[in-house]
N, CA, C and O atoms as CSV, one atom per row, in Angstrom:
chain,resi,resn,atom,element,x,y,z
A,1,UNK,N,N,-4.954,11.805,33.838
A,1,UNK,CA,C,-4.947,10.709,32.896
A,1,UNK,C,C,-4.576,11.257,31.516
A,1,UNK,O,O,-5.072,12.280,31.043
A,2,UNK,N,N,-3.602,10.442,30.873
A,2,UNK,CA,C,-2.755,11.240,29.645
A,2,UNK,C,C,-3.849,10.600,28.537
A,2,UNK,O,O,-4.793,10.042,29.096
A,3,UNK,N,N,-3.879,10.586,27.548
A,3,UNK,CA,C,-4.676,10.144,25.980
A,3,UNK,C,C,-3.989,9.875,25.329
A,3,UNK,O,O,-3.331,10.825,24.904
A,4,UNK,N,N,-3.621,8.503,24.781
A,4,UNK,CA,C,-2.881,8.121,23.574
A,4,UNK,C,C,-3.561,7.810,22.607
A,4,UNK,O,O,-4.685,7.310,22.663
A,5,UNK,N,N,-2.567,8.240,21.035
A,5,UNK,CA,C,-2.944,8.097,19.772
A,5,UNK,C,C,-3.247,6.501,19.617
A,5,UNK,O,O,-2.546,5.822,20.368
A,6,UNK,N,N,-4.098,5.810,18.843
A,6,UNK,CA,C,-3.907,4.081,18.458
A,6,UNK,C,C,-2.849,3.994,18.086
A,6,UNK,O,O,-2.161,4.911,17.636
A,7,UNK,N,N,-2.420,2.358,18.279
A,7,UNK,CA,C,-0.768,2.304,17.531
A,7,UNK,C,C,-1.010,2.610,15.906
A,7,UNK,O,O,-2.144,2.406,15.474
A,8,UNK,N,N,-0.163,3.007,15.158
A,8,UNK,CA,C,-0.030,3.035,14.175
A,8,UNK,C,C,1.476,2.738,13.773
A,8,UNK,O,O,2.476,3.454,13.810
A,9,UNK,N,N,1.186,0.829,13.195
A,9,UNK,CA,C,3.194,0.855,12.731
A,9,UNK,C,C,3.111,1.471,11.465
A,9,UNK,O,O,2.245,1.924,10.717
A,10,UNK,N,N,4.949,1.242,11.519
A,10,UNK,CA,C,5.606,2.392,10.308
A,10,UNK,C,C,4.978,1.739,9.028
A,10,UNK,O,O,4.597,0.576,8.897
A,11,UNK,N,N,4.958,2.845,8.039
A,11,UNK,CA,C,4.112,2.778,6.741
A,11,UNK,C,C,4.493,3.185,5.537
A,11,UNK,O,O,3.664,4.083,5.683
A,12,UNK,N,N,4.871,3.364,4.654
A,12,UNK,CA,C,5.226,3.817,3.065
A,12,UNK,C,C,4.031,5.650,3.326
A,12,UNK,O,O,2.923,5.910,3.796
A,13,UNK,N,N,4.539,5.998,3.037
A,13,UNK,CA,C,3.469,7.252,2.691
A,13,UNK,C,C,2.022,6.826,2.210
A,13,UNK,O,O,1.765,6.051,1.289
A,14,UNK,N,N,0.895,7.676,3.250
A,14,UNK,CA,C,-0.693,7.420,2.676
A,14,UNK,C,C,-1.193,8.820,2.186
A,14,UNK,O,O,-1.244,9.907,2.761
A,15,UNK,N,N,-1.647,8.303,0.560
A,15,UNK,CA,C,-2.162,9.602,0.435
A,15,UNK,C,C,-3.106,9.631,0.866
A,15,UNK,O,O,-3.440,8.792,1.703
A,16,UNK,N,N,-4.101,10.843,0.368
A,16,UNK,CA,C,-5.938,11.269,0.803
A,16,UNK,C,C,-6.679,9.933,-0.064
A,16,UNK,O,O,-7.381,9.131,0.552
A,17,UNK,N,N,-6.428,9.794,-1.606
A,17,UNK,CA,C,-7.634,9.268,-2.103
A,17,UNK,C,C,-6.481,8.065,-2.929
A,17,UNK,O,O,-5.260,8.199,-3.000
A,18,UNK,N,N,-7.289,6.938,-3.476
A,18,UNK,CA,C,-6.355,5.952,-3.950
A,18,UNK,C,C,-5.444,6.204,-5.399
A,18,UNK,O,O,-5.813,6.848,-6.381
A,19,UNK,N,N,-3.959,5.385,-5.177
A,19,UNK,CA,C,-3.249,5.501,-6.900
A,19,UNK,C,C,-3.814,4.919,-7.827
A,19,UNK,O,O,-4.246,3.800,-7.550
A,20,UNK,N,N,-3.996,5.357,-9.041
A,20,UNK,CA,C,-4.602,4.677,-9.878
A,20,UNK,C,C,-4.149,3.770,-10.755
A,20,UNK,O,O,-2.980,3.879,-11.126
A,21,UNK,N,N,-4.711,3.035,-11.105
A,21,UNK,CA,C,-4.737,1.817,-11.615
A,21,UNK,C,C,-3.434,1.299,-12.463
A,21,UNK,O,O,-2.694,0.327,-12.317
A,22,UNK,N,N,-3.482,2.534,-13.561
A,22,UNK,CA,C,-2.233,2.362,-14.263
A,22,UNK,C,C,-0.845,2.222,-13.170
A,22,UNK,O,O,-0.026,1.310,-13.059
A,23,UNK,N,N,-0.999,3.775,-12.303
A,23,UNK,CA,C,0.346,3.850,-11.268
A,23,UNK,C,C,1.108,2.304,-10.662
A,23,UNK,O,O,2.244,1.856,-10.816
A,24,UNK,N,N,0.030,1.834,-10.007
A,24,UNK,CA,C,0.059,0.425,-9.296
A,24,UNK,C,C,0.868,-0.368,-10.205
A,24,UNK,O,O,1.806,-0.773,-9.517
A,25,UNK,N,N,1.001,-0.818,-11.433
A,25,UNK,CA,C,1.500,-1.550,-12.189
A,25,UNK,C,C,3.163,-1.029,-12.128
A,25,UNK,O,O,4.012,-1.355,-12.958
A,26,UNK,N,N,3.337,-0.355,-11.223
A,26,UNK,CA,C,5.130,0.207,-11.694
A,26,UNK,C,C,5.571,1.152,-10.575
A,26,UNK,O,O,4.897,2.046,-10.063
A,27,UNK,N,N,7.125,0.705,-10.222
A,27,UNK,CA,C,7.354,1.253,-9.482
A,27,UNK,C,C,7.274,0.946,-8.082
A,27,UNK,O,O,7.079,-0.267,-8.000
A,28,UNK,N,N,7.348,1.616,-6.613
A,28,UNK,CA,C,7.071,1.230,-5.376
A,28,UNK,C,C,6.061,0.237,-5.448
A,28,UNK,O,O,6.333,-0.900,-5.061
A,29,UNK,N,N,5.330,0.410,-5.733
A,29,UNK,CA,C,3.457,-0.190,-5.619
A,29,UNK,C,C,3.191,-1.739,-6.018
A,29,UNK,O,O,2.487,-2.689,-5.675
A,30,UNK,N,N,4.717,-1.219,-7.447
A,30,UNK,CA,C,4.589,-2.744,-7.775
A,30,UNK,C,C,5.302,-3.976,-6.873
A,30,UNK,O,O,5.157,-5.179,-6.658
A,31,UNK,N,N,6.054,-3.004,-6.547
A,31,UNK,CA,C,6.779,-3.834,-5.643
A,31,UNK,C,C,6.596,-4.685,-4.301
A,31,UNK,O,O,7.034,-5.777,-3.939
A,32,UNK,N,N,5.429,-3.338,-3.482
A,32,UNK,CA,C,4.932,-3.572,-1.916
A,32,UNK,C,C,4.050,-3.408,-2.346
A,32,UNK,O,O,3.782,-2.613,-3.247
A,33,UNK,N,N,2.999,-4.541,-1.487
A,33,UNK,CA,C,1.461,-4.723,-1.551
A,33,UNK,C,C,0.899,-3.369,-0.618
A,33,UNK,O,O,-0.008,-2.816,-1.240
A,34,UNK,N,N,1.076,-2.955,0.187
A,34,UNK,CA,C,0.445,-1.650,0.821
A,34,UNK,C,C,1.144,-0.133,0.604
A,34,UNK,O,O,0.813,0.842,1.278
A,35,UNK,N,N,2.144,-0.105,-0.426
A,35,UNK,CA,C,2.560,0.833,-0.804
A,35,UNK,C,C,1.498,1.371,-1.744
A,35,UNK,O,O,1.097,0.758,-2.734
A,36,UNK,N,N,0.967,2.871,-1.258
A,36,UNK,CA,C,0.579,4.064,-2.381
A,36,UNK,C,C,-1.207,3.463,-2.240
A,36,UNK,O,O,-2.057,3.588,-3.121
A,37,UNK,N,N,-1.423,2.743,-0.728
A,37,UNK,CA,C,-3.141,2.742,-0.573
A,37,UNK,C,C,-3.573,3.967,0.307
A,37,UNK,O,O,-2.753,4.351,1.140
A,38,UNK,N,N,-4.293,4.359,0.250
A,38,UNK,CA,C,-4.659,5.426,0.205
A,38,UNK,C,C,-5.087,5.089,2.155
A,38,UNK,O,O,-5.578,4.045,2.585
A,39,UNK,N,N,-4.743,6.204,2.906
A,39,UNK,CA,C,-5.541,6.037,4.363
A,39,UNK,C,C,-6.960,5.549,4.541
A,39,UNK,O,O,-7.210,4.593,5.275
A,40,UNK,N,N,-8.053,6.321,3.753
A,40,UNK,CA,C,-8.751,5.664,3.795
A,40,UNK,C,C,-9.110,4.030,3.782
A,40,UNK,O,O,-9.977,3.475,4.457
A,41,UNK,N,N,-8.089,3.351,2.711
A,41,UNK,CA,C,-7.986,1.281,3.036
A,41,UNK,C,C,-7.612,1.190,3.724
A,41,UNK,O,O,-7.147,0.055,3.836
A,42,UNK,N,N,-7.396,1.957,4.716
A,42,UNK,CA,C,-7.217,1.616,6.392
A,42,UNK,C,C,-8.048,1.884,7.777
A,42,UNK,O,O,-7.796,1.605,8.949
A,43,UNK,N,N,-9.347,2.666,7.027
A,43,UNK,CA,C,-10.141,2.726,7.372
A,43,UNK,C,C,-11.287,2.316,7.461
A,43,UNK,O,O,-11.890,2.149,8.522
A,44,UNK,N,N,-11.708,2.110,6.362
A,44,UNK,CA,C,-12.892,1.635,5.742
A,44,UNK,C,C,-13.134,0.032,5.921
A,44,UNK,O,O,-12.105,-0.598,6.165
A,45,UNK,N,N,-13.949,-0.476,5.863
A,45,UNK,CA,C,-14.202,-2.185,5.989
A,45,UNK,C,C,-14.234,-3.022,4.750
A,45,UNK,O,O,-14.327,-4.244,4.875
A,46,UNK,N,N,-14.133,-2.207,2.989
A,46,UNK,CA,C,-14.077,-2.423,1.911
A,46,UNK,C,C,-14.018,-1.229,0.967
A,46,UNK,O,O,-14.680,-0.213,1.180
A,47,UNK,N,N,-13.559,-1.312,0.372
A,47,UNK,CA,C,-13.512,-0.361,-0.820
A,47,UNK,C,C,-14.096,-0.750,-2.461
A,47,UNK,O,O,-14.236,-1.909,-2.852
A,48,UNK,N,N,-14.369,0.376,-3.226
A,48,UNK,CA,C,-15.027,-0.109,-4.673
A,48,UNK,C,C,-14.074,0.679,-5.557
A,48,UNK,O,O,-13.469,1.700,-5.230
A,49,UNK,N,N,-14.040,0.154,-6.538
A,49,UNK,CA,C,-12.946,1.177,-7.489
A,49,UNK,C,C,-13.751,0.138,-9.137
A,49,UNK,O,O,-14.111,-1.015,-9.373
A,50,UNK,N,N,-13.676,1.430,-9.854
A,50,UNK,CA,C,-13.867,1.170,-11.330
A,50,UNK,C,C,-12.657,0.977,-12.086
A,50,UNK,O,O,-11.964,1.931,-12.438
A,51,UNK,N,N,-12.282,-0.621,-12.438
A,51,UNK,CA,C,-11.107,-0.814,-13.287
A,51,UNK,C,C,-11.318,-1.248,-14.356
A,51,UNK,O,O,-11.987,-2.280,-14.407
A,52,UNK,N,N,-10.900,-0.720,-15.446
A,52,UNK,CA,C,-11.372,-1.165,-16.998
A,52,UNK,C,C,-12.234,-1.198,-17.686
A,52,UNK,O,O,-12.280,-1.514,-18.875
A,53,UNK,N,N,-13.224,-0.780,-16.809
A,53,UNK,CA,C,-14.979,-0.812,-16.901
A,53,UNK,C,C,-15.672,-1.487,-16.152
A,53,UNK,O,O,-16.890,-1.316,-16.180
A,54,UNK,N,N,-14.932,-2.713,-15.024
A,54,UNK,CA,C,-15.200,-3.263,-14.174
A,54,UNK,C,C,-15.739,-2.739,-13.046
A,54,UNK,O,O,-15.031,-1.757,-12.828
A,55,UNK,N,N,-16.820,-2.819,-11.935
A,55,UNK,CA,C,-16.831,-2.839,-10.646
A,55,UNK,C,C,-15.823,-3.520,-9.915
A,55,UNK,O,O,-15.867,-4.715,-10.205
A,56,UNK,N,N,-14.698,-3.197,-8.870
A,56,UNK,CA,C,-13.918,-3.971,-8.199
A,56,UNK,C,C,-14.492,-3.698,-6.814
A,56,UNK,O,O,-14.482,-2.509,-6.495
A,57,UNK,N,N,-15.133,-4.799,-5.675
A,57,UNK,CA,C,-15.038,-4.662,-4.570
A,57,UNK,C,C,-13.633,-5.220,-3.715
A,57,UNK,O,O,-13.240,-6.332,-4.068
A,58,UNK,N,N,-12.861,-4.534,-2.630
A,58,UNK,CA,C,-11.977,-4.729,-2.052
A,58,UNK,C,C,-12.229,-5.010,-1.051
A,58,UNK,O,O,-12.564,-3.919,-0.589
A,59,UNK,N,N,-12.396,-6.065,0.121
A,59,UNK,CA,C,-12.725,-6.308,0.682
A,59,UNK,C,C,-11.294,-6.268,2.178
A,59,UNK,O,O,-10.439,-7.129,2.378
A,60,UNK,N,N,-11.524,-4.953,2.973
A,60,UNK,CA,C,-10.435,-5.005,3.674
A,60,UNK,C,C,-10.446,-5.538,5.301
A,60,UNK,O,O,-9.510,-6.028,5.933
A,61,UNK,N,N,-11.657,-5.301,5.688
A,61,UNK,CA,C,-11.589,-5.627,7.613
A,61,UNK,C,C,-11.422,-7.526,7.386
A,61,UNK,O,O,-12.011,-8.166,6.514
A,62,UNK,N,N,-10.497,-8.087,8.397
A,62,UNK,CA,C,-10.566,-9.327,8.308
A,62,UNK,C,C,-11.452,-9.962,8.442
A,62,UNK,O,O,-11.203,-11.055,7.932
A,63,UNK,N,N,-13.021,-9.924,9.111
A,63,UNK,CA,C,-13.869,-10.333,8.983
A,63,UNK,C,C,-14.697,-10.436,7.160
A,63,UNK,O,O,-15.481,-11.368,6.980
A,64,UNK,N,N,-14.483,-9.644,6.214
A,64,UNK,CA,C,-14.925,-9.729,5.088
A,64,UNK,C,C,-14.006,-10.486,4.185
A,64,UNK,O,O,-14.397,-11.265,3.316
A,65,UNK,N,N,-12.611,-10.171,4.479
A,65,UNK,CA,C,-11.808,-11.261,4.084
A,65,UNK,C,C,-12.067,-12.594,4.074
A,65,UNK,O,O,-12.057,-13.320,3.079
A,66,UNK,N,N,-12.384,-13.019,5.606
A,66,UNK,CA,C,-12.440,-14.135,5.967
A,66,UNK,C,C,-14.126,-14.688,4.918
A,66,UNK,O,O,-14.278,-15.672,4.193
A,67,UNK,N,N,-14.904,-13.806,5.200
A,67,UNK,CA,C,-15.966,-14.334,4.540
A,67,UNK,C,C,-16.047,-14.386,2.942
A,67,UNK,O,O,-16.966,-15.041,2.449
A,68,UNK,N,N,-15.206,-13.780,2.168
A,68,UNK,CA,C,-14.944,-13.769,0.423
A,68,UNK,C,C,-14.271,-14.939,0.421
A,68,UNK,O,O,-14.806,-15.883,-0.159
A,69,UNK,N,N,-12.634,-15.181,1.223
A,69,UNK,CA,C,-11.726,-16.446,0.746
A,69,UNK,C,C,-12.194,-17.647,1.578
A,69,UNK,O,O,-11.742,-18.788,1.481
A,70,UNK,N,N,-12.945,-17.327,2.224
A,70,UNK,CA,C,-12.744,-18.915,3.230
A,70,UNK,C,C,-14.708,-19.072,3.013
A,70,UNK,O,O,-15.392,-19.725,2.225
A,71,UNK,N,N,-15.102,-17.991,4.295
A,71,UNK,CA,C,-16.712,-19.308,4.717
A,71,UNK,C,C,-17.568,-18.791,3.572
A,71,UNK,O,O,-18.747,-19.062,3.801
A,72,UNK,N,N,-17.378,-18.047,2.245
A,72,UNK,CA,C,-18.050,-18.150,1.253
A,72,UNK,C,C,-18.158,-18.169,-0.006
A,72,UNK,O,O,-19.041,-17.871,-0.809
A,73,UNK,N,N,-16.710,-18.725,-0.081
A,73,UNK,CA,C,-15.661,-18.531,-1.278
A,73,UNK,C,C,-16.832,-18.582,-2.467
A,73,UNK,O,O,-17.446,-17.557,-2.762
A,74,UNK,N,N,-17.080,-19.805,-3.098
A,74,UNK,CA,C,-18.363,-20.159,-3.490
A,74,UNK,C,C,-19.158,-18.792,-4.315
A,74,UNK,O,O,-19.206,-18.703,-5.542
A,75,UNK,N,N,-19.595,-18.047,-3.612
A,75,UNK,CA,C,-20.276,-16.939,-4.116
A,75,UNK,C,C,-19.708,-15.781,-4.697
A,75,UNK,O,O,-20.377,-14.885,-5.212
A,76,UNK,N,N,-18.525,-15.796,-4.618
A,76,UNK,CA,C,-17.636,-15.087,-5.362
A,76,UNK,C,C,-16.648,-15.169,-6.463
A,76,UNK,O,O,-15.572,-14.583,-6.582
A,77,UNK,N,N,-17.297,-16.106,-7.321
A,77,UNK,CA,C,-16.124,-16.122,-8.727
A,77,UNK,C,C,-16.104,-15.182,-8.958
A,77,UNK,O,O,-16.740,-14.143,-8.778
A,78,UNK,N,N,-14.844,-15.730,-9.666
A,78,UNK,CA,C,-13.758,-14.485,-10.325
A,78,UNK,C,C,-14.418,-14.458,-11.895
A,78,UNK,O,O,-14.924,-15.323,-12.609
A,79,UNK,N,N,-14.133,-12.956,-12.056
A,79,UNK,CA,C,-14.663,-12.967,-13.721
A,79,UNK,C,C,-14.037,-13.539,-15.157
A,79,UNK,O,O,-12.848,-13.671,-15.447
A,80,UNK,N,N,-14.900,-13.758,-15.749
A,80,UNK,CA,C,-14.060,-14.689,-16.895
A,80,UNK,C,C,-12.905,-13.701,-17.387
A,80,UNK,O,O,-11.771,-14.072,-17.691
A,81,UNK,N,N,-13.361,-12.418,-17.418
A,81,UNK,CA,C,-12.216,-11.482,-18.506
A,81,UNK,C,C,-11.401,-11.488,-17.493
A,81,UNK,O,O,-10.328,-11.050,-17.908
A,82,UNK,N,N,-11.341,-11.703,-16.578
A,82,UNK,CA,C,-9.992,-11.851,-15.529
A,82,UNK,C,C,-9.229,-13.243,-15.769
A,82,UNK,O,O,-8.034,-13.458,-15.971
A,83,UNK,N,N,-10.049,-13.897,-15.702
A,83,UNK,CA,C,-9.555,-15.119,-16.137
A,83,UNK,C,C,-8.688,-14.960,-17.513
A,83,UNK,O,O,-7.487,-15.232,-17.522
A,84,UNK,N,N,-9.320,-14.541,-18.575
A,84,UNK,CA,C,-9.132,-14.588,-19.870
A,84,UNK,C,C,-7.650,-13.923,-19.976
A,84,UNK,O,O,-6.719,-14.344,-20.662
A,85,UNK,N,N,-7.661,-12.692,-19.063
A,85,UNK,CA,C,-6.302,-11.607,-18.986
A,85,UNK,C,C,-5.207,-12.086,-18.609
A,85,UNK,O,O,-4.160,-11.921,-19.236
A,86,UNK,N,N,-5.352,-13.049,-17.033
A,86,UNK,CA,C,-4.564,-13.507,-16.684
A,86,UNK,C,C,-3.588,-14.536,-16.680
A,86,UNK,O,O,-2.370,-14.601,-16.512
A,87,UNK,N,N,-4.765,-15.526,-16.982
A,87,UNK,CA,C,-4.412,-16.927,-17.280
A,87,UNK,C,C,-3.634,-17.153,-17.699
A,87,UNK,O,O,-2.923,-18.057,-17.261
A,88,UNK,N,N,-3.175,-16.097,-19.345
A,88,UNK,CA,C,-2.030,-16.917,-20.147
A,88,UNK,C,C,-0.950,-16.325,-19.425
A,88,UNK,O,O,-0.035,-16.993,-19.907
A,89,UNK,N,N,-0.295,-15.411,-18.466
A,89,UNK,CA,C,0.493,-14.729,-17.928
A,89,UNK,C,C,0.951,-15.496,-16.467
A,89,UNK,O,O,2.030,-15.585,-15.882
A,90,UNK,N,N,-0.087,-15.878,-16.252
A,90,UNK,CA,C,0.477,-16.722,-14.514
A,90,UNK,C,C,-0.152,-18.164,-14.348
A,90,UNK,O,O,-0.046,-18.940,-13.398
A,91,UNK,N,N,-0.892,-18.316,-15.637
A,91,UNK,CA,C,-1.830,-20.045,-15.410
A,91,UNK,C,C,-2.662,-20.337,-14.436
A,91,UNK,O,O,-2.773,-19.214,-13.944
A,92,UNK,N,N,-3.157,-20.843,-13.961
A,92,UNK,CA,C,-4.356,-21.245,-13.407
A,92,UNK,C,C,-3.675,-21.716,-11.865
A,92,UNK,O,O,-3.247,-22.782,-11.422
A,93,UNK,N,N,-3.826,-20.269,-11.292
A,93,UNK,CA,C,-3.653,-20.230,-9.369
A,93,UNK,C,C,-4.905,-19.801,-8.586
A,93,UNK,O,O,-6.064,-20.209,-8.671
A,94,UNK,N,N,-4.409,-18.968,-7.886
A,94,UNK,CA,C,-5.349,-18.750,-7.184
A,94,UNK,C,C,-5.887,-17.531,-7.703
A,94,UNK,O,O,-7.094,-17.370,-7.517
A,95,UNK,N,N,-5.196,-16.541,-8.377
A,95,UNK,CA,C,-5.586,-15.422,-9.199
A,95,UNK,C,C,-7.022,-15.598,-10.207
A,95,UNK,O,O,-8.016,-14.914,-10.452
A,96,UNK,N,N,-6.518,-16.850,-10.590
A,96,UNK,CA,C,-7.601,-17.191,-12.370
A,96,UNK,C,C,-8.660,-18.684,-11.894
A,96,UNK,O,O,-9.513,-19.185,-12.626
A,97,UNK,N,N,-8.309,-19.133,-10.549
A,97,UNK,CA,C,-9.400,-20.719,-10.660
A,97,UNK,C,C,-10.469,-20.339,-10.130
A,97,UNK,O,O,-10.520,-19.177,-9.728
A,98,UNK,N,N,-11.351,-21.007,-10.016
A,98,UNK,CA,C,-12.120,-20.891,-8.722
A,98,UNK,C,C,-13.223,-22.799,-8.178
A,98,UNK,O,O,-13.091,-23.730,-8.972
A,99,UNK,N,N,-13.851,-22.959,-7.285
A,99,UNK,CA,C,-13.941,-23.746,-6.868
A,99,UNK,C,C,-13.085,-25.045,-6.180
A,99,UNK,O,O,-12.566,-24.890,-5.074
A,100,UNK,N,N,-12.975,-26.301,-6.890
A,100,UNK,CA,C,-12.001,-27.358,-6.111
A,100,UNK,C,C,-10.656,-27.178,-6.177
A,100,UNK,O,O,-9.832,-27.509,-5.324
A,101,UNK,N,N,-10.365,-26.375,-7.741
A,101,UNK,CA,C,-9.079,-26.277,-7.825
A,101,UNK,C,C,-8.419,-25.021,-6.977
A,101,UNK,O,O,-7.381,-24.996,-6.314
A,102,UNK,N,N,-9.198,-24.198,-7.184
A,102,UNK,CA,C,-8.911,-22.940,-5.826
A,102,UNK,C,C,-8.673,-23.545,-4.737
A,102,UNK,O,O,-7.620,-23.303,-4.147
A,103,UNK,N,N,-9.562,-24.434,-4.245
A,103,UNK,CA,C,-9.798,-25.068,-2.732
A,103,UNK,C,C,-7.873,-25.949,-2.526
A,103,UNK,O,O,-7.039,-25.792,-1.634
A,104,UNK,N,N,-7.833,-26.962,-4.001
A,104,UNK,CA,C,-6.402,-27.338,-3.326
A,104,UNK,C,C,-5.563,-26.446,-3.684
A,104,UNK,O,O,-4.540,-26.798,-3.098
A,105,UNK,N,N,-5.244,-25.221,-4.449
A,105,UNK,CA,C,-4.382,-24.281,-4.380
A,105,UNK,C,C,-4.233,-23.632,-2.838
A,105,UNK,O,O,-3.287,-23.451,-2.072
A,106,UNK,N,N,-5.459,-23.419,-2.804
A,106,UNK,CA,C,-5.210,-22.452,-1.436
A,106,UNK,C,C,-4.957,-23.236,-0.628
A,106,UNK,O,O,-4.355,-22.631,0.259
A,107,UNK,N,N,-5.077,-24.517,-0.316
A,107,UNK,CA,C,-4.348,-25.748,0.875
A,107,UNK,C,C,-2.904,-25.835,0.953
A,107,UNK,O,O,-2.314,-26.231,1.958
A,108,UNK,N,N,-2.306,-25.439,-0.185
A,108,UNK,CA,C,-0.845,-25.628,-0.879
A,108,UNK,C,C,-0.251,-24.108,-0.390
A,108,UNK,O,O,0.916,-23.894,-0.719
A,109,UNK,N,N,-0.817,-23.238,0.222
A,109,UNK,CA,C,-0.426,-22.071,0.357
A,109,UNK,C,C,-0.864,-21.617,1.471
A,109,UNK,O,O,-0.637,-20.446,1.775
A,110,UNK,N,N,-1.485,-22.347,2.191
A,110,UNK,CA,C,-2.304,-22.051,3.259
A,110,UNK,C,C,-1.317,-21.518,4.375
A,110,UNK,O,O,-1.772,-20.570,5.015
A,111,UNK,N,N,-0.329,-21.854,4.651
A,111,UNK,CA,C,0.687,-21.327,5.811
A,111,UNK,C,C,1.170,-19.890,5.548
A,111,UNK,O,O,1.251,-19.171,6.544
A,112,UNK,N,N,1.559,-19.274,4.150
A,112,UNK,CA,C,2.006,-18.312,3.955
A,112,UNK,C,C,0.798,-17.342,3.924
A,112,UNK,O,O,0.814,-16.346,3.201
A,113,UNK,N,N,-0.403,-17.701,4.841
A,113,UNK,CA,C,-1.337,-16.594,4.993
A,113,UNK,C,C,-1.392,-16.569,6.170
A,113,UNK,O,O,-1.869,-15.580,6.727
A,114,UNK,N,N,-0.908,-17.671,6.906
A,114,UNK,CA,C,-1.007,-17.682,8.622
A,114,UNK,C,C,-0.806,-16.312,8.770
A,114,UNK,O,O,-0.285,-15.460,8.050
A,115,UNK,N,N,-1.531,-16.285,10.272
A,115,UNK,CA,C,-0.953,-15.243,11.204
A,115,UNK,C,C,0.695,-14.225,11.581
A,115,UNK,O,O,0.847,-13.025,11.813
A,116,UNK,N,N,1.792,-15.484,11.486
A,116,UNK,CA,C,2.755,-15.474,12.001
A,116,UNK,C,C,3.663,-15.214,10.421
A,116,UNK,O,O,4.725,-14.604,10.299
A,117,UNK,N,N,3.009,-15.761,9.537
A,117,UNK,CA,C,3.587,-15.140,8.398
A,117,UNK,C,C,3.650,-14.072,7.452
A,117,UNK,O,O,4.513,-13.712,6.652
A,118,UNK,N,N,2.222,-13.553,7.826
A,118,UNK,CA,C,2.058,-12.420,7.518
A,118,UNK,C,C,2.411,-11.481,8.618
A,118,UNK,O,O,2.296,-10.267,8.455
């Protein structure tokens, strides 16, 4: 009986530990959403990173996903200085709302998270 590796599809280069904060803003990273994450966000079920002075939790296994955007959205607003940063740059989406107006944003976008689209 032979032993195979898990699949692993093709990938942008993973380093050891994550790019930082500034990096992300430019370049590959900015470009592709999983370009320059570190192996470990492919491991792990969430990640924490200190941005700006912020705590950031990342929430990566689809089960925690599912429970931040969908069955508990609610308990997770977004912070005002996020709000405050963003807002005037992209207006009030899904980045900067939160509650009803989140709820019909994310209805309005809801297919381009399907399964088949991602």
């Amino acid at each position: 009986m032979t032993s195979h590796a898990p699949f692993s599809p093709p990938h942008p280069p993973r380093g050891a530990g994550p790019v930082s904060v500034w990096r992300g803003l430019f370049g590959e990273r900015a470009r592709t959403a999983v370009h320059g994450w570190s192996e470990r966000a492919f491991e792990d079920r969430h990640i924490r990173r200190d941005v700006l002075g912020y705590r950031v939790h990342v929430p990566l296994h689809p089960d925690l996903v599912q429970r931040v955007l969908l069955d508990n959205a609610a308990n997770y607003a977004k912070p005002d200085v996020a709000k405050k940063l963003l807002a005037p740059m992209i207006g009030r989406g899904l980045l900067t709302s939160d509650g009803a107006l989140w709820r019909a944003q994310r209805r309005i976008v809801a297919a381009s998270f399907s399964p088949a689209a991602v």
